[in-house]
C-alpha positions as CSV (number, residue, x, y, z in Angstrom):
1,X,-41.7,28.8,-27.9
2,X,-42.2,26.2,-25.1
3,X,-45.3,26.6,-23.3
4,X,-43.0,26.8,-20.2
5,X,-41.4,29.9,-21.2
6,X,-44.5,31.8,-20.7
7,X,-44.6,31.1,-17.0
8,X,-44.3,34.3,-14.5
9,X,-43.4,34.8,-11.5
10,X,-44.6,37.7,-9.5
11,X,-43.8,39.9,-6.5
12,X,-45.2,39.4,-3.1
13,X,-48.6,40.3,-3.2
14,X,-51.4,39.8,-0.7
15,X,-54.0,36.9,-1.4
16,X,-57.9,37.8,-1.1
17,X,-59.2,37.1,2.3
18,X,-56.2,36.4,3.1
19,X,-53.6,38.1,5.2
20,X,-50.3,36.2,4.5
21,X,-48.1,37.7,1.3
22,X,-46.7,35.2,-1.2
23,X,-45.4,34.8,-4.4
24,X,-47.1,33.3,-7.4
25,X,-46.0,31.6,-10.1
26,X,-48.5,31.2,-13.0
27,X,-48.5,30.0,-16.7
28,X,-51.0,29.4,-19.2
29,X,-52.6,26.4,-20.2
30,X,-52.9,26.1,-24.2
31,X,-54.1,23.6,-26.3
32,X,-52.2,22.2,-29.5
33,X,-54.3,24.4,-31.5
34,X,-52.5,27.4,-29.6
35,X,-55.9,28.2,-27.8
36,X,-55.5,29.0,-24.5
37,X,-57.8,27.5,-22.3
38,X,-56.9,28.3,-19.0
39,X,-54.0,29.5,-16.3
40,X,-52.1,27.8,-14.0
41,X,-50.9,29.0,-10.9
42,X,-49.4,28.3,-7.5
43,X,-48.2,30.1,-4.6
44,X,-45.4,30.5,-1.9
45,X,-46.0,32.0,1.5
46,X,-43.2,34.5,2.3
47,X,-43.2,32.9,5.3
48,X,-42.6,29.3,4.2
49,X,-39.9,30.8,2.3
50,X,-38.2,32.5,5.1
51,X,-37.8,29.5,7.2
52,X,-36.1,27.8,4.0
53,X,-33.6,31.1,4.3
54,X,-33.0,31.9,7.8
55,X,-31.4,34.9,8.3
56,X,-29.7,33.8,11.9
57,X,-27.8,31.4,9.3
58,X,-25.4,34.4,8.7
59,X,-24.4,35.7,11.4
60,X,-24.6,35.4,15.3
61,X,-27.2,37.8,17.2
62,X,-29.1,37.5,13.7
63,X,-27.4,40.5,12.7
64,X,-27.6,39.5,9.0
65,X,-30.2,40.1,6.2
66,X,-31.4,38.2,3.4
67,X,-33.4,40.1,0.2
68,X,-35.0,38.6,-2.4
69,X,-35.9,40.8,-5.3
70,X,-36.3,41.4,-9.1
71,X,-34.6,44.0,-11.3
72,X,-36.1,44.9,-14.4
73,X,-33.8,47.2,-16.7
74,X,-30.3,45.8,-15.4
75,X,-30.1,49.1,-13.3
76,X,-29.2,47.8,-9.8
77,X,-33.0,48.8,-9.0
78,X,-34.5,45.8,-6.7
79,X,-37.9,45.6,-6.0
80,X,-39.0,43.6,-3.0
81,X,-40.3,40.1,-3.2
82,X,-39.2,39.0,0.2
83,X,-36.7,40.1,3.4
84,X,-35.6,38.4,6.2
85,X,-33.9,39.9,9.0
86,X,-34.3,42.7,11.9
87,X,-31.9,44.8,9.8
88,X,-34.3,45.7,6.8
89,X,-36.0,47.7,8.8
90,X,-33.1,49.7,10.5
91,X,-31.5,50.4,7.5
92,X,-33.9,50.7,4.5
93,X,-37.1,51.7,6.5
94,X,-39.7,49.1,4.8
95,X,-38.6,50.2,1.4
96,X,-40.0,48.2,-1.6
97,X,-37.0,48.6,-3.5
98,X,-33.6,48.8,-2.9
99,X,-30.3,50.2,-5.0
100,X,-27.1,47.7,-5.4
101,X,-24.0,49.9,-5.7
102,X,-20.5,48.0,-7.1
103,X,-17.5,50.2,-5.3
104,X,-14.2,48.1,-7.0
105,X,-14.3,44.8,-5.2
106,X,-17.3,45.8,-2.6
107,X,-20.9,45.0,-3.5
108,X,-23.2,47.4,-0.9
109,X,-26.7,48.7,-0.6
110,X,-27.0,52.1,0.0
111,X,-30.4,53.7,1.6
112,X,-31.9,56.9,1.3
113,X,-29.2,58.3,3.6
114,X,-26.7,57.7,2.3
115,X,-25.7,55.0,4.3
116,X,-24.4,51.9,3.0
117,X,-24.3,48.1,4.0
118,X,-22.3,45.1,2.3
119,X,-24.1,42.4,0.6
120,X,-23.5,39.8,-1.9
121,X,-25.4,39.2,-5.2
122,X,-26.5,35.7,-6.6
123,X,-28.5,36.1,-9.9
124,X,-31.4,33.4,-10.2
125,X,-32.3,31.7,-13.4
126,X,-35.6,31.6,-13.5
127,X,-36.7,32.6,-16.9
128,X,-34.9,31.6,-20.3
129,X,-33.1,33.6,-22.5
130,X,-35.2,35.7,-25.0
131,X,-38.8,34.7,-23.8
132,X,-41.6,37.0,-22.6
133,X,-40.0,37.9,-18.9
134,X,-36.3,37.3,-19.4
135,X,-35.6,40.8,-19.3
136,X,-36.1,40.5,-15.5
137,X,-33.5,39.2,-13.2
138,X,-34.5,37.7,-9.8
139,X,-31.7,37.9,-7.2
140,X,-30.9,36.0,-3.8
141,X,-28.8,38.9,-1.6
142,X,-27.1,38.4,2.1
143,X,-26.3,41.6,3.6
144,X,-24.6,42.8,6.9
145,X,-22.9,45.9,8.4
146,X,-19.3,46.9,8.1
147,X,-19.2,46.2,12.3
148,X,-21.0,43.0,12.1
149,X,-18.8,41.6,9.3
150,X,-15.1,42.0,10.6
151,X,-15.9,41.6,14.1
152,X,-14.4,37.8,14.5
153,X,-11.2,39.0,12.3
154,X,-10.8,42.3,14.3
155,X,-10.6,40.2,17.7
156,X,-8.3,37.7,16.0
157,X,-6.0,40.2,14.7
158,X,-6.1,41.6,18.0
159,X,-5.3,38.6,20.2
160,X,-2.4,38.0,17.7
161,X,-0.8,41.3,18.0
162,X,-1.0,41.3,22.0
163,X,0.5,37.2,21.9
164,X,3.2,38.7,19.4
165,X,4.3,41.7,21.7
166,X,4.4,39.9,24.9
167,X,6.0,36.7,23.5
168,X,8.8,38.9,21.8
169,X,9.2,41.2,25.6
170,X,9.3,37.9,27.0
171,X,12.1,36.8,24.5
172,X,13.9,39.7,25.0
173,X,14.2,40.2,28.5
174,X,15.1,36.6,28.8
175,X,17.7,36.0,26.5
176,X,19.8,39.2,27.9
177,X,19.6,37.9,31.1
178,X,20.5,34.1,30.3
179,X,23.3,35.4,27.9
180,X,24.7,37.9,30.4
181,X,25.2,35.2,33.2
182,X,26.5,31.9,31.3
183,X,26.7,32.2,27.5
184,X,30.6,32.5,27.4
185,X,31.2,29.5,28.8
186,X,28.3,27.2,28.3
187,X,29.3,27.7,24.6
188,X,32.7,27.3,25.1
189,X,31.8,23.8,26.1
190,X,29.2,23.4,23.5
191,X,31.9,24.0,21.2
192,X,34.1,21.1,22.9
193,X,31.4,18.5,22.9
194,X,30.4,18.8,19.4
195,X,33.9,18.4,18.0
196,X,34.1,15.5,20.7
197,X,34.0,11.8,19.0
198,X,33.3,9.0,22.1
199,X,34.7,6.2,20.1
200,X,38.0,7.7,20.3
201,X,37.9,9.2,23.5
202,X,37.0,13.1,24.7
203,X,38.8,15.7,26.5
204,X,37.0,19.0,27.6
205,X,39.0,22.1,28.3
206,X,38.4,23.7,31.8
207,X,35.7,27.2,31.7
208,X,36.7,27.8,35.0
209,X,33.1,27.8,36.0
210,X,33.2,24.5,39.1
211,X,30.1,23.4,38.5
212,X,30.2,23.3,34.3
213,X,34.0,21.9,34.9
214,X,32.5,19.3,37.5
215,X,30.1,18.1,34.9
216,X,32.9,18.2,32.3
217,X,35.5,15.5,34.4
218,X,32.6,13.2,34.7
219,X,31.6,13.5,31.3
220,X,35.1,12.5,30.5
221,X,34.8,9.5,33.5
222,X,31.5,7.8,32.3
223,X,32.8,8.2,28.1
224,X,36.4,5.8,29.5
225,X,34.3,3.7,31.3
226,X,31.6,3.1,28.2
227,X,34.6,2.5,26.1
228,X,36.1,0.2,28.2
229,X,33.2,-1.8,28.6
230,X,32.0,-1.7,24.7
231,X,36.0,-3.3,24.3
232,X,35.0,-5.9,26.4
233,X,32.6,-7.3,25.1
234,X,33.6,-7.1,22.0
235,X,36.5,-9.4,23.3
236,X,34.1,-11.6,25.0
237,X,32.2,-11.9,21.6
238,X,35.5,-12.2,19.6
239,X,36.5,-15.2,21.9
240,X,33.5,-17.1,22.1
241,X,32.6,-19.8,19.4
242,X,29.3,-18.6,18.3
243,X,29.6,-16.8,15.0
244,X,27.9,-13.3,16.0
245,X,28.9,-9.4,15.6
246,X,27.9,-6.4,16.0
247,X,27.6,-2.5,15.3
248,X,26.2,0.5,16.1
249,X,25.6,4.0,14.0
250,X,25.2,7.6,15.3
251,X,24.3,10.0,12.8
252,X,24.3,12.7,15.1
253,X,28.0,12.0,15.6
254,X,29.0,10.4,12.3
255,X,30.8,7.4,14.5
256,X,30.2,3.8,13.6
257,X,31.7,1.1,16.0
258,X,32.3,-2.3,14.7
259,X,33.8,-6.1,16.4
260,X,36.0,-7.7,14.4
261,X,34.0,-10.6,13.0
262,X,31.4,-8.2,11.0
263,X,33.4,-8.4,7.7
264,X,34.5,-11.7,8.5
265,X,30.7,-12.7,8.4
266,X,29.9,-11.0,4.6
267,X,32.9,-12.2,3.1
268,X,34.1,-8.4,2.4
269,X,37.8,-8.2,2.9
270,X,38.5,-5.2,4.5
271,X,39.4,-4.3,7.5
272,X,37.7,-2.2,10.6
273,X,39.1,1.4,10.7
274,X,38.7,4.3,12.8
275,X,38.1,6.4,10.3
276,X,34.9,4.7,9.2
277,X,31.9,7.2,8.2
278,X,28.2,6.6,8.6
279,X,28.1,7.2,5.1
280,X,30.6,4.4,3.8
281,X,29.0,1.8,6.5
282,X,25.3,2.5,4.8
283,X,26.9,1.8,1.5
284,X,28.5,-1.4,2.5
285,X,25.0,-2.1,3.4
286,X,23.3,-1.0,0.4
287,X,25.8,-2.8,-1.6
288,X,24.9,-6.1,0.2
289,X,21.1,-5.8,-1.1
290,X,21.4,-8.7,-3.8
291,X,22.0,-11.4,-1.0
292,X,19.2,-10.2,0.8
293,X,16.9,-12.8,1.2
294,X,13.2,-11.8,2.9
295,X,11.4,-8.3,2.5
296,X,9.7,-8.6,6.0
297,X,9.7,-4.9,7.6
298,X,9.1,-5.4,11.3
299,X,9.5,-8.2,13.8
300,X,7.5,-6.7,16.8
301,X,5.9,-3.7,18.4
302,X,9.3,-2.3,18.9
303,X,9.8,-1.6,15.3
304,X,12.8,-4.4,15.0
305,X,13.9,-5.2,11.6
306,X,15.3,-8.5,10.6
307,X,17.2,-9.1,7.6
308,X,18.5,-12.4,6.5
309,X,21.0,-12.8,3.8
310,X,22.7,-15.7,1.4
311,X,26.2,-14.9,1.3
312,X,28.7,-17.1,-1.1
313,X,31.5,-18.1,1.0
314,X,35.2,-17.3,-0.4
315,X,37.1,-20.2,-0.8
316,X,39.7,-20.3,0.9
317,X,42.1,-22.7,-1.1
318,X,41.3,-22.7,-5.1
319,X,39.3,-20.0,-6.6
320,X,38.2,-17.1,-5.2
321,X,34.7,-18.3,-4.5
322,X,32.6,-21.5,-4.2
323,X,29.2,-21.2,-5.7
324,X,26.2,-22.7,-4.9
325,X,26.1,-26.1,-4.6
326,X,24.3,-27.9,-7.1
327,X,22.3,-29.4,-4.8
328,X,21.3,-26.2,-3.1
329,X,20.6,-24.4,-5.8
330,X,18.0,-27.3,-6.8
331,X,16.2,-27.7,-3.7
332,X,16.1,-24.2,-3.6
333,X,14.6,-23.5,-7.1
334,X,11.9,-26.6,-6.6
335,X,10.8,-24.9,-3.0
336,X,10.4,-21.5,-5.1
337,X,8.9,-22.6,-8.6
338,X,6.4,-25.8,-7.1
339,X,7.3,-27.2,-10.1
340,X,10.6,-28.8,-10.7
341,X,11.2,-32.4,-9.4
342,X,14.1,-34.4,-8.1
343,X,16.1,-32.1,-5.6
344,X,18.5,-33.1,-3.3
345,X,19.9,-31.6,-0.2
346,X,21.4,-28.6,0.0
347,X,25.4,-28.5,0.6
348,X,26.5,-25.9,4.1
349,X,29.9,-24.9,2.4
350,X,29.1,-23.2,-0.2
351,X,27.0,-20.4,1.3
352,X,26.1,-18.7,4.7
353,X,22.8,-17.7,5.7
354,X,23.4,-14.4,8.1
355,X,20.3,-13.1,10.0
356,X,20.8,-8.9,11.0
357,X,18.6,-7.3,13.1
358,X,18.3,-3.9,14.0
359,X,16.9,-1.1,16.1
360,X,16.8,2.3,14.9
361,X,15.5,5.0,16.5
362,X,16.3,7.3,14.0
363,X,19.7,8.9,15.2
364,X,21.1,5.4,16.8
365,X,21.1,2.2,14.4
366,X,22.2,-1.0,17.0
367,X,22.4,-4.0,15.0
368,X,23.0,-7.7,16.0
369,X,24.6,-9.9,13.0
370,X,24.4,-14.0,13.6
371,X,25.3,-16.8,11.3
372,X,21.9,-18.9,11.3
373,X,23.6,-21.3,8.3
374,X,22.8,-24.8,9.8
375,X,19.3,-23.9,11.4
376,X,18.1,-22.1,7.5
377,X,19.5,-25.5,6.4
378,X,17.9,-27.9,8.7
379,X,14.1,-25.6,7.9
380,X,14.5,-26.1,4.2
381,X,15.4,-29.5,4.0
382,X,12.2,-29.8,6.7
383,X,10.5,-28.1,4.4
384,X,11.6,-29.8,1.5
385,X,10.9,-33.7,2.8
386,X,7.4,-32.2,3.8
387,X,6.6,-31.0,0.7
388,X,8.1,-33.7,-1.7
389,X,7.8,-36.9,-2.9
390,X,10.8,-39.3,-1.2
391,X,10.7,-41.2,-4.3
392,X,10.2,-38.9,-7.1
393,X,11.1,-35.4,-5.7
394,X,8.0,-33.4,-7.3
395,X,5.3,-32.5,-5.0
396,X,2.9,-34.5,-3.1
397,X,-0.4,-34.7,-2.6
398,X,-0.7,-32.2,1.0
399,X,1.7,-29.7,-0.7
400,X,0.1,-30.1,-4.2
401,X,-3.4,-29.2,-2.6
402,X,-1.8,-26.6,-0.4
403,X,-0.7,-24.4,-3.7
404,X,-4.2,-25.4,-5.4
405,X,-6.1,-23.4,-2.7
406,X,-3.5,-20.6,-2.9
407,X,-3.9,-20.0,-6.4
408,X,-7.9,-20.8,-6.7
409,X,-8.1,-18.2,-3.7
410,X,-6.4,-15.8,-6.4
411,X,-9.5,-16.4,-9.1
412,X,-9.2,-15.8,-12.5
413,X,-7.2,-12.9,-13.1
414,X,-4.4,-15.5,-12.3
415,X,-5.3,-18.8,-13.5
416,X,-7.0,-17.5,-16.8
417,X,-7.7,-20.3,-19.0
418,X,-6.2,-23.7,-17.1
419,X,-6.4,-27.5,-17.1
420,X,-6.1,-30.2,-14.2
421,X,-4.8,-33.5,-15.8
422,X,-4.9,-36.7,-13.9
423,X,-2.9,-39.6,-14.9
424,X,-2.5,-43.4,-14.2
425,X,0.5,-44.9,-15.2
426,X,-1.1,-48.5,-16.6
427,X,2.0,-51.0,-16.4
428,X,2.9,-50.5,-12.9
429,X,1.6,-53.5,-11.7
430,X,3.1,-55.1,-14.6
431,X,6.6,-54.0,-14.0
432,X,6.6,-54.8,-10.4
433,X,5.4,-58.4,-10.7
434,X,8.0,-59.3,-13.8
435,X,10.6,-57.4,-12.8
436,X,10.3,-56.4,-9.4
437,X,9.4,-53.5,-7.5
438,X,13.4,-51.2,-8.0
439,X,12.1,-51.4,-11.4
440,X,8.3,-50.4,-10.2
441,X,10.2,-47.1,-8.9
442,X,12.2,-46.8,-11.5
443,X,9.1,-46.5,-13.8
444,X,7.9,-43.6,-11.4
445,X,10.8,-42.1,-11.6
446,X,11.3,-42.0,-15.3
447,X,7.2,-40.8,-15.8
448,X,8.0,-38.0,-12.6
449,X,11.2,-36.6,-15.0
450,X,9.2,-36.7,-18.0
451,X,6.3,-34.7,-16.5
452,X,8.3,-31.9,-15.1
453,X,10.7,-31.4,-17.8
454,X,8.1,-31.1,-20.6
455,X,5.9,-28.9,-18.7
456,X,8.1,-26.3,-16.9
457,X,6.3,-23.1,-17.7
458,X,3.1,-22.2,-15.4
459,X,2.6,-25.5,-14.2
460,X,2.5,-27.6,-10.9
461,X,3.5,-31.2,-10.9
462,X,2.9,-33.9,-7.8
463,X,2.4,-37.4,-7.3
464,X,-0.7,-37.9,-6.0
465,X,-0.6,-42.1,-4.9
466,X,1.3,-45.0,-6.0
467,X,0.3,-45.2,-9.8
468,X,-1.4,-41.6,-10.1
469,X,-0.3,-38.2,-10.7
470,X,-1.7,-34.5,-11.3
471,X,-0.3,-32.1,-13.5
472,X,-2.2,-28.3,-13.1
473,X,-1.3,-25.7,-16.3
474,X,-2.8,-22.3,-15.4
475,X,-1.6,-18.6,-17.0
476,X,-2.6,-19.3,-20.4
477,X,-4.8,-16.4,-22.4
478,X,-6.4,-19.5,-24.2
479,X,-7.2,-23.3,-24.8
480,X,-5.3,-23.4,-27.7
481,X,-1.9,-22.4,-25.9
482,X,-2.6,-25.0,-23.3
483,X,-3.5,-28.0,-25.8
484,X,-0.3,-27.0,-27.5
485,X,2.1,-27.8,-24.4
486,X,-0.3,-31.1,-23.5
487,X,0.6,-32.1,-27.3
488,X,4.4,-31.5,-25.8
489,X,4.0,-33.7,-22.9
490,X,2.3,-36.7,-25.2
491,X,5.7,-36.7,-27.6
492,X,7.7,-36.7,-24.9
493,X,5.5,-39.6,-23.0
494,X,6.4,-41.2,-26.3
495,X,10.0,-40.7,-26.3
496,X,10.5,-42.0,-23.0
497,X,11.4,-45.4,-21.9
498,X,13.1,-47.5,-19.2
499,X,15.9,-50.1,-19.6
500,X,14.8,-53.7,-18.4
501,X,17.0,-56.5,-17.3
502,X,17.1,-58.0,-20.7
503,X,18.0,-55.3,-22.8
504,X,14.8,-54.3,-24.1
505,X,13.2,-51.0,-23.6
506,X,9.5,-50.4,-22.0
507,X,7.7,-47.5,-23.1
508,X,5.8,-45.6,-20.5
509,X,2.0,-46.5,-21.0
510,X,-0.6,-44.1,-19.3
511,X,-4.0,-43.4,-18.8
512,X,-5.2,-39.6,-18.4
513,X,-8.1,-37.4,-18.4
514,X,-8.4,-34.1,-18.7
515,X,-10.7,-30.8,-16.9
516,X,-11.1,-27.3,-17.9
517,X,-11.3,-24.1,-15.8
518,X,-13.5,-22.2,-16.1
519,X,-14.9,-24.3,-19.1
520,X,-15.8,-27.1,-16.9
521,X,-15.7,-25.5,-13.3
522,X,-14.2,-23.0,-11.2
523,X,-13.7,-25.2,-8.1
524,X,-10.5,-27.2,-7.9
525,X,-12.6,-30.0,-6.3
526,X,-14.8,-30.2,-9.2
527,X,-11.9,-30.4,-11.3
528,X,-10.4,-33.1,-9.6
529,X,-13.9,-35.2,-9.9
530,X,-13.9,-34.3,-13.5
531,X,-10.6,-35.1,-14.4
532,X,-10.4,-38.1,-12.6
533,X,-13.8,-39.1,-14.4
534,X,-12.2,-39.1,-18.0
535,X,-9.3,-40.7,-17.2
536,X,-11.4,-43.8,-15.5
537,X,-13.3,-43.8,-18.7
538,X,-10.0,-43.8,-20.9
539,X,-8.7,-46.9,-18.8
540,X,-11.9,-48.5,-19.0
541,X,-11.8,-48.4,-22.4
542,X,-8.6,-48.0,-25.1
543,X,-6.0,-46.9,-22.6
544,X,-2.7,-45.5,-23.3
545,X,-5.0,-42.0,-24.2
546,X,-5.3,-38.6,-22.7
547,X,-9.2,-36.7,-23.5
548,X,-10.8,-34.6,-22.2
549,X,-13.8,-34.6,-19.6
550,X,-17.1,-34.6,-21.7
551,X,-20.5,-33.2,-19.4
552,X,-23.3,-35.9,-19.9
């Protein structure tokens, strides 16, 4: 047995010259011959402990109690270590011990006379099972009275039942009286409005009430007028040159309302019908999805969506529809991937770009539809010659630096194991001065188209100068995956060739050098420097090489 398990703790007791009770604990102090040499002890002031356990903490007016106490023979019996609280003495008269009676659910205290309070029992651990004291239990118990307990829930319950009855008087007495004077006929109109559809035009039968008839004829007046006008400018619209529709939902009515060129701008053949449901329009919308071409939510504080969609345009001689242009598709592809190289323009007939936006307000959808073809056009092809080389069509350098910051800025759970390879194409200078410079380009060209094709996959190819170009490979889990598609670009370095003037073929010659992340560094500048580094040292030397950066 531990050495601990012989501590006590003991009831309040007065010290000796003294006048403040406290509690001791004590335990013996043995040596590791089992000779006890000495005892222990310390002691807590009741009072100490009674500002740890405010009674006040209970209950407002300090109408609770706390009671700290042991019980020896698992009897209910308490004896008294400590109380806090006016109500000790009211109710159990200074008593050093106390009696804890279980009723069913309740937990009370019952005094000499019989009368009984409601407390609740937590058992403290302070001795371990089967030592010298663990036959007695010390207990923390808050008590209060029955009156003191319930009084917030007897007010509340109260309150409730008085708001209750005179809300449900109120009710009453209203609603006869409302219903006695104009029910009939207010809901005889109700009945006409809701089976009422604007886009068609409404009609309201007479209640014979003036005022509710009155309201009725101009009801009827301002719904002609509102059609009248919405037909007008849908003529307007329809008559104009700019390509533009639009529509409006009402879920609350079920109506959707339509000008004729909405269709016509989707490439759905169907025509506009009155019978057209909310539910049918959302699905010609839902269906048009795949075209859609941004995610963006909201355009402004107003909560304004904007959609914008590639639409193939139907034909209309031949087949049914006229894909993408080759062109298109190409420019399109190298803006997305960063990677692929020649691209040229894109081709207008062979899609439509169509920009919606909309504003609903939950009930009421209003939607504006507008053929933004040659604008989308114009931006990517800005984009395109921003981004591109003129001569080669693979990036250049401001574009290629651009996506290196982008992707660095995403660390290393995206580039994983990567390499930066510079390369110097060697016999530039020599084509250009025997054959002239057409041929100089052609070179580039031919070394551009060898790059990008070899090294599709997780890479990002640009032309950096005249003679000098960067190839990044990032995405790999390791080295050995990367040196296996650098192996692919030497074999096809060494397939490729240009034709010269007199027949013969020149094989592309180049200089390279390559940089590790994160072997070598995590910075894209250092990189570069690194890179750069071996290939210098490769054209200084054997040429025609690629190897990689070696740390002095």
């Amino acid at each position: 047995m531990a050495v601990s398990d012989l501590g006590y703790w003991s009831l309040s007791h007065r010290l000796d010259r003294e006048e403040k009770d406290v509690i001791s604990y004590s335990v013996p102090l043995v040596l590791p011959t089992g000779r006890v040499y000495g005892v222990l002890g310390i002691d807590l002031t009741i009072d100490y402990l009674k500002t740890l356990i405010p009674s006040r903490e209970l209950l407002n007016g300090n109408a609770g109690l706390y009671l700290l106490g042991a019980e020896n023979e698992d009897d209910g019996v308490f004896y008294r270590a400590m109380v806090n609280g006016p109500l000790y003495n009211q109710v159990l008269k200074e008593n050093d011990s106390w009696t804890i009676v279980w009723d069913g659910d309740d937990t009370l205290i019952e005094n000499e006379q019989g009368k009984k309070i409601y407390c609740d029992v937590e058992y403290l651990n302070l001795y371990n099972r089967n030592t010298a004291f663990s036959n007695q239990r010390w207990a923390l118990i808050g008590a209060a009275e029955t009156k003191d307990l319930f009084v917030f829930s007897n007010r509340v319950i109260q309150v409730l039942i008085r708001a209750v009855l005179l809300m449900m008087g109120v009710g009453i007495a209203g609603g006869a009286l409302i219903s006695s004077m104009i029910s009939h006929p207010i809901s005889h109109l109700t009945r006409n409005v809701q089976s009422a559809r604007p886009s068609v035009g409404i009609q309201f039968d007479r209640t014979g009430i003036r005022e509710i008839d009155l309201l009725a004829e101009k009801l009827e007046d301002l719904n002609q007028e509102m059609f009248y006008e919405a037909e007008r400018i849908a003529h307007i619209i329809n008559m104009t040159s700019v390509p533009i529709a639009l529509f409006e939902t009402n879920r609350e009515e079920n109506s959707v309302f339509l000008t004729d060129k909405f269709f016509e701008m989707f490439e759905i053949d169907r025509e506009i019908s009155e019978d057209l449901t909310i539910q049918e329009f959302e699905r010609i919308i839902k269906d048009l999805e795949p075209y859609r071409r941004n995610s963006r939510q909201y355009i402004d504080e107003k909560k304004r969506q904007e959609r914008i969609y590639k639409i193939p345009v139907l034909q209309r001689k031949g087949s049914e529809i006229a894909g993408e242009s080759k062109a298109e598709t190409s420019a399109e592809k190298s803006t997305e991937r960063n990677r692929v190289g020649v691209a040229q323009k894109e081709n207008p007939t062979s899609v439509r770009y169509v920009r919606m936006t909309l504003s609903d307000d939950g009930n009421r959808c209003i939607g504006v539809v507008e053929d933004v073809t040659d604008t989308t056009l114009e931006r990517k092809n800005i984009e395109f010659e921003r981004d591109h080389d003129l001569l080669t069509g693979i990036l250049n350098r401001r574009a290629f630096l651009r996506k290196m910051q982008q992707l660095f800025d995403q660390g290393a759970t995206v580039l994983k194991t990567a390499a930066l390879l510079m390369i110097d194409m060697d016999e530039l200078k020599f084509v250009n001065d025997t054959y002239g410079h057409e041929f100089g380009d052609r070179y580039l060209k031919t070394a551009a188209h060898c790059f990008q094709s070899s090294v599709l996959e997780k890479s990002i190819v640009s032309r950096q100068s005249g003679d000098e170009f960067q190839i990044f490979l990032y995405g790999y889990e390791t080295e050995e995956e990367v040196r296996e598609k650098i192996e692919i670009l030497k074999e096809k370095i060494r397939e490729a060739s240009l034709d010269l003037p007199d027949g013969r073929k020149l094989s592309l010659q180049l200089s390279g050098g390559v940089a590790w992340y994160p072997k070598d560094s995590t910075e894209y500048e250092q990189l570069k420097i690194y890179s750069d580094s071996a290939m210098y040292e490769v054209k200084h030397s054997t040429k025609g090489a690629i190897r990689d950066y070696k740390k002095a």
